[in-house]
C-alpha positions in Angstrom: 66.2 258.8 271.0 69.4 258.3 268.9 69.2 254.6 269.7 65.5 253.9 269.5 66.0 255.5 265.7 69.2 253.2 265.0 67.1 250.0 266.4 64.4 250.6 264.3 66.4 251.2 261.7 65.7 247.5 260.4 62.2 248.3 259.3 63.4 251.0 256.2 63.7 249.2 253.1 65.9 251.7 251.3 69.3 251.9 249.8 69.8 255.7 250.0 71.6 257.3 251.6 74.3 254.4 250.9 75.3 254.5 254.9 71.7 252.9 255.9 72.2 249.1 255.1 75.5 249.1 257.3 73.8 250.8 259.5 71.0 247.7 259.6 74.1 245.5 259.5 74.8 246.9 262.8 71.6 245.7 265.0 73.5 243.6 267.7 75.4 246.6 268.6 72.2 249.0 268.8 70.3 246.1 270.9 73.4 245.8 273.0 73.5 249.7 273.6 70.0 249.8 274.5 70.1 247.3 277.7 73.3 249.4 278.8 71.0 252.3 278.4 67.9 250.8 280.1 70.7 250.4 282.9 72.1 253.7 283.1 68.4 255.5 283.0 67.5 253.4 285.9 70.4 254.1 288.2 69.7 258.1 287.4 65.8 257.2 287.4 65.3 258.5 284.1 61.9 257.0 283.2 61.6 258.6 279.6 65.1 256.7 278.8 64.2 254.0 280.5 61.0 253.6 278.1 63.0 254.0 275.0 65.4 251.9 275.4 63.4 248.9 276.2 61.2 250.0 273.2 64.7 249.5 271.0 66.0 246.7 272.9 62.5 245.0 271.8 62.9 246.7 268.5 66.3 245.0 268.3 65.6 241.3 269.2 62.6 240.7 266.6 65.1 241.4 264.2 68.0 239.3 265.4 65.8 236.6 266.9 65.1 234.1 263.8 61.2 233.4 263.3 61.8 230.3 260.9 63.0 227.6 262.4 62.9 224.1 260.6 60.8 222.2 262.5 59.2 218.3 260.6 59.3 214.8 261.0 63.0 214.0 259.8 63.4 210.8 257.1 66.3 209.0 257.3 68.0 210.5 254.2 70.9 212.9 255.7 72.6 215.9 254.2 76.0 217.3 256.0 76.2 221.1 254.3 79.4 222.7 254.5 79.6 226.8 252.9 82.7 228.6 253.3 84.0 232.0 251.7 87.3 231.0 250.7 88.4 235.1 250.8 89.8 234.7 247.4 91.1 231.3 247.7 93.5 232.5 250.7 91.9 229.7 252.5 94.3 226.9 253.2 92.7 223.9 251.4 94.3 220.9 253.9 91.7 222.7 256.5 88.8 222.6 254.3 90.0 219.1 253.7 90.2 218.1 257.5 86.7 219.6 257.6 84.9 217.6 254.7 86.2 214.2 256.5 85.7 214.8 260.0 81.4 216.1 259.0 81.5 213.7 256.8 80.3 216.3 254.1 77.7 215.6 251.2 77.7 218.9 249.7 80.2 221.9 250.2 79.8 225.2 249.0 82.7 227.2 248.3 82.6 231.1 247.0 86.1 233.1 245.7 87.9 229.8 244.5 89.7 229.5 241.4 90.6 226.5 239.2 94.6 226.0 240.6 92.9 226.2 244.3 90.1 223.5 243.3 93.1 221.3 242.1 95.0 221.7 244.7 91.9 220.5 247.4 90.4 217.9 244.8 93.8 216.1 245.4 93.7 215.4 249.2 92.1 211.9 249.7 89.4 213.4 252.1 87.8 215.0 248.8 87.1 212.1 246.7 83.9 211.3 247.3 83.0 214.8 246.2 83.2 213.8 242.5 80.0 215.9 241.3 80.4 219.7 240.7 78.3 222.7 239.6 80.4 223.9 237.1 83.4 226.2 235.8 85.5 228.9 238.1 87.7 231.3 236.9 91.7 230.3 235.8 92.2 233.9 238.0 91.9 234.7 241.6 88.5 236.0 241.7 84.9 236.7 244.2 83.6 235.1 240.8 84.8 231.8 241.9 82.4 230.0 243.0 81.3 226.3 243.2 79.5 223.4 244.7 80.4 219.8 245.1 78.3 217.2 246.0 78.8 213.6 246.6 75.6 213.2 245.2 74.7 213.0 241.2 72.7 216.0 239.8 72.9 218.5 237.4 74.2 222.2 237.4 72.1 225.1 236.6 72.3 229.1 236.4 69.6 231.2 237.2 69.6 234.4 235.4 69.4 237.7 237.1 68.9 241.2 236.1 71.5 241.9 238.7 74.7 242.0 238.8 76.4 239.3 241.0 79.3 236.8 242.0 79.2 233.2 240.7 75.7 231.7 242.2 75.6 228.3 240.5 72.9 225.7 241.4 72.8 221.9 241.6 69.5 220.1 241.3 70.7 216.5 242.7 69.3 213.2 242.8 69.6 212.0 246.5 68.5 208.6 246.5 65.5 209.2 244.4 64.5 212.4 245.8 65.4 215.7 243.7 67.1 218.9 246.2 67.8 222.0 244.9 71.0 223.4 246.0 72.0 227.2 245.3 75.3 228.9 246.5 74.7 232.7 247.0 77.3 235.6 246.7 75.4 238.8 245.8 77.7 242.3 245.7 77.9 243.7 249.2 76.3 246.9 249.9 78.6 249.3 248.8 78.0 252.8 247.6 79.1 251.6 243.9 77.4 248.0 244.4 74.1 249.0 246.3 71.9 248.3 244.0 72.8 245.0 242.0 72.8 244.2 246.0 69.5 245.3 246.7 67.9 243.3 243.6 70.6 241.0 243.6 68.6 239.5 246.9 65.4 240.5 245.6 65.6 238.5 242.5 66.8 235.8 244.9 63.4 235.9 246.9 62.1 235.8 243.2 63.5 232.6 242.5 63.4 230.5 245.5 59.6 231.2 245.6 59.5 230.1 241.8 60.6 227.2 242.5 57.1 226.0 244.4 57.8 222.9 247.1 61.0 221.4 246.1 63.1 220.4 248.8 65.9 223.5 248.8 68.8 224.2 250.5 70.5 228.4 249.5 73.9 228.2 251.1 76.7 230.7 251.2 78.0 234.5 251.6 74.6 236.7 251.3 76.1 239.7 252.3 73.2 240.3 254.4 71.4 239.6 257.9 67.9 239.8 259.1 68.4 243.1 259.8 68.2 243.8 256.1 64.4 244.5 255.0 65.5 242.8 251.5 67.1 239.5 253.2 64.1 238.8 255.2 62.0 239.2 252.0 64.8 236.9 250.1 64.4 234.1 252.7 60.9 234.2 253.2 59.0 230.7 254.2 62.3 229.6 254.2 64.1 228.0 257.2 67.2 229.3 259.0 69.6 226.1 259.8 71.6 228.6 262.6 67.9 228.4 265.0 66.7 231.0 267.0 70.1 233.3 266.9 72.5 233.1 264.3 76.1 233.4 264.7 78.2 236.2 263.6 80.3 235.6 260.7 82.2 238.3 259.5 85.0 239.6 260.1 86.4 237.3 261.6 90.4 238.1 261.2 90.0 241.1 263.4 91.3 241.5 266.8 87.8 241.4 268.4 84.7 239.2 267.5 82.4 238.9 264.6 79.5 241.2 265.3 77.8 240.5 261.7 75.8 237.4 260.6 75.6 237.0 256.9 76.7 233.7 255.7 73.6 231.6 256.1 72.5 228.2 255.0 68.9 228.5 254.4 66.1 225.2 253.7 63.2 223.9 252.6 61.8 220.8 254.0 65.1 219.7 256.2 64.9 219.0 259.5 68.3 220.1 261.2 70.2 218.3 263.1 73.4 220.5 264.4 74.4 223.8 262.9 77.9 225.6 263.8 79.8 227.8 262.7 83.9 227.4 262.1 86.9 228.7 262.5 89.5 228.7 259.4 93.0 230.6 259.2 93.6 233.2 256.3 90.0 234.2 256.1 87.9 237.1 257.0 84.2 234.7 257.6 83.8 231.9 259.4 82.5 228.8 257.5 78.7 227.8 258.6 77.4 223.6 258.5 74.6 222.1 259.0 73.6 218.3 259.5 70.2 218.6 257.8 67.8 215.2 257.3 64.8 215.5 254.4 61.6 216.1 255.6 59.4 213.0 255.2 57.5 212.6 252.1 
């Protein structure tokens, strides 16, 4: 019963009590104790158990299975979309370098960077067809640090929230005639002291990217939330998930066992993708995600 409870859990859209969102966060584990369960009530033919643990072993994959999956007849135009939490700028920026040249990467999204870390990657020759950028980070070490760079021309935008949040700049560029919207995300995690500029931090997010009507779109970066989060499946709503079917954990990744949470994303609107992974840098506690999107055709 304990488990069918914690698999369901999924489907309460509240922020009290403040232990319920990690919790949610927690879905993979609850899905992966219910088929050892189903196991177990078979062996001691335990039919009740058996019942409810397949009920929260369902329960548990609509969740972490994605629904949204970009799926359009693909133009030639390409995007290669790199977001990476930079866990304040700890990061080494000669493997973020190495990155950009060998995917070939239009538009990288970096979150907790700071203006001596930016001049310290701008100057490896990997980064110089990145010349286009959001905006201003921080002179400090900061989560506020955020930023986008794009080889493509546009022009930088903020969105204002009611909420409290990290540095979410956007970047409506000009790709060869065709306007994308780009937005990096970094809402405040869901903290006891945070919970609720995170809970309409990602509402007001939803808000937006609905606003914004047909535009091709592309939300890329540290969300601080999974599908098991009532709010981020409202957020990304009619959007597509460039990780397919079952996203990759993320975070943390600088334990000493594996990532069990997904919550940096690269979401889209009209992109076909390509390849998605996710990758492994030193000094930081999430793995980057990419994507190799192509526009949708006209």
């Amino acid at each position: 019963m304990a488990v069918l409870a914690l698999a369901f859990s999924p489907w309460v859209d509240r922020i009290s009590p403040t232990w319920l969102p990690p919790v949610q966060a927690l879905i993979r584990v609850w899905g992966i104790t219910a088929l050892v369960g189903i196991v177990i009530a078979v062996v001691v033919r335990a039919w009740w158990a058996v019942a409810a643990c397949v009920v929260a072993a369902l329960a548990a994959a609509l969740v972490v299975v994605n629904v949204n999956v970009p799926t359009c007849d693909p133009s030639e135009q390409k995007l290669s979309v790199l977001s990476a939490n930079a866990e304040f700028s700890t990061l080494p920026p000669r493997e973020v370098a190495r990155q950009v040249a060998a995917r070939d990467v239009d538009v990288l999204v970096l979150i907790e960077v700071h203006n001596a870390y930016l001049e310290e990657l701008m100057a490896f020759d990997e980064m110089k067809h990145l010349v286009h950028r959001s905006g201003d980070v921080p002179d400090e070490v900061s989560p506020d640090g955020t930023v986008i760079l794009s080889r493509y021309p546009g022009k930088a935008f903020e969105v204002e929230q009611e909420a409290a949040t990290f540095g979410q700049p956007g970047f409506e560029l000009d790709v060869n005639g065709r306007a994308v919207l780009v937005r990096a995300i970094h809402p405040k995690p869901p903290i006891p002291e945070m919970i609720k500029d995170w809970h309409l931090g990602l509402r007001e997010i939803g808000m937006w990217q609905r606003e914004t009507g047909t535009t091709p779109l592309i939300m890329a970066g540290d969300f601080n939330a999974s599908r098991a989060h009532p709010v981020f499946r409202e957020a990304s709503h009619r959007l597509d998930f460039a990780a397919g079917r079952i996203a990759e954990a993320t975070w943390p990744a600088d334990r000493s066992f594996w990532p069990f949470v997904d919550i940096d994303h690269i979401l889209t609107r009209k992109f076909a993708v390509g390849k998605y992974e996710t990758i492994e840098f030193s000094q930081t506690d999430h793995r980057a995600v990419w994507a190799d999107l192509a526009l949708c055709e006209r």
